[in-house]
C-alpha positions as CSV (number, residue, x, y, z in Angstrom):
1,X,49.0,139.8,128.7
2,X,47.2,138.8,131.8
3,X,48.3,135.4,134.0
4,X,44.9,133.5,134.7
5,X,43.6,133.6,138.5
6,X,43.8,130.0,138.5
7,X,46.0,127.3,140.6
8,X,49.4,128.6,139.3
9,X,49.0,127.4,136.3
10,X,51.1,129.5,133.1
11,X,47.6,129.3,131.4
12,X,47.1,133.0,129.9
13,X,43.8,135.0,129.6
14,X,43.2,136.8,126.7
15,X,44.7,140.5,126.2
16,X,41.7,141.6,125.2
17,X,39.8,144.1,128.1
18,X,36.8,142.3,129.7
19,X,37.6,138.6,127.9
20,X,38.3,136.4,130.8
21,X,38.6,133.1,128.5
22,X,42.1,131.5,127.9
23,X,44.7,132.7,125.2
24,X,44.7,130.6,122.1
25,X,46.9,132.8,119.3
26,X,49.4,134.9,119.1
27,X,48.7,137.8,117.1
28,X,51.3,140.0,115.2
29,X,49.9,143.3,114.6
30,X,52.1,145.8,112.5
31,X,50.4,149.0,114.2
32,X,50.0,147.5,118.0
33,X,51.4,145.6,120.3
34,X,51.3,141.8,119.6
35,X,49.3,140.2,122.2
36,X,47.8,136.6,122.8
37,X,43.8,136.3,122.8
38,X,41.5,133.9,123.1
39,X,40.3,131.7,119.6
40,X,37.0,133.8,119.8
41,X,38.9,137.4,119.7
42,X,41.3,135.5,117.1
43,X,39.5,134.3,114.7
44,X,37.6,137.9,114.4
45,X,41.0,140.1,114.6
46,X,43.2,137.8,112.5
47,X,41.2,138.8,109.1
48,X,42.4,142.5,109.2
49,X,45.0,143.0,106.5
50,X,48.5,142.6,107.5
51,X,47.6,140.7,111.0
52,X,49.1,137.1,111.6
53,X,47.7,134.9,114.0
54,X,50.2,132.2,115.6
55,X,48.5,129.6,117.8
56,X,49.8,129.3,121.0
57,X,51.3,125.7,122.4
58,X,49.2,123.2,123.5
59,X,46.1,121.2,123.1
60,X,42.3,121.9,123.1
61,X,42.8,126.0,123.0
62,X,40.0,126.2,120.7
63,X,42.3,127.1,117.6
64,X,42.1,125.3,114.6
């Protein structure tokens, strides 16, 4: 997981390589690493069989 360039905020970017929007869900893969991503990388990678998506705290992440 990768902190955000921002002003110090503990705001996360998505894991994903080249995705520079913020992490909105937590995914639990059995075969990799769990990782957060953004609700764009989510939404596509949470419908693979056995992966659980777990939205990440707060409000307006785009999840849901």
């Amino acid at each position: 997981m990768a902190e955000s360039a921002g002003d110090g905020g503990d705001e996360k970017q998505c894991a994903e390589e080249g995705c520079t929007r913020e992490a909105a869900v937590r995914l639990y893969v059995p075969w990799e690493a769990d990782r957060d991503v953004c609700a764009a990388h989510g939404r596509v990678l949470a419908q693979r069989d056995g992966v659980v998506a777990e939205p990440l705290p707060g409000d307006g992440n785009g999840w849901g």
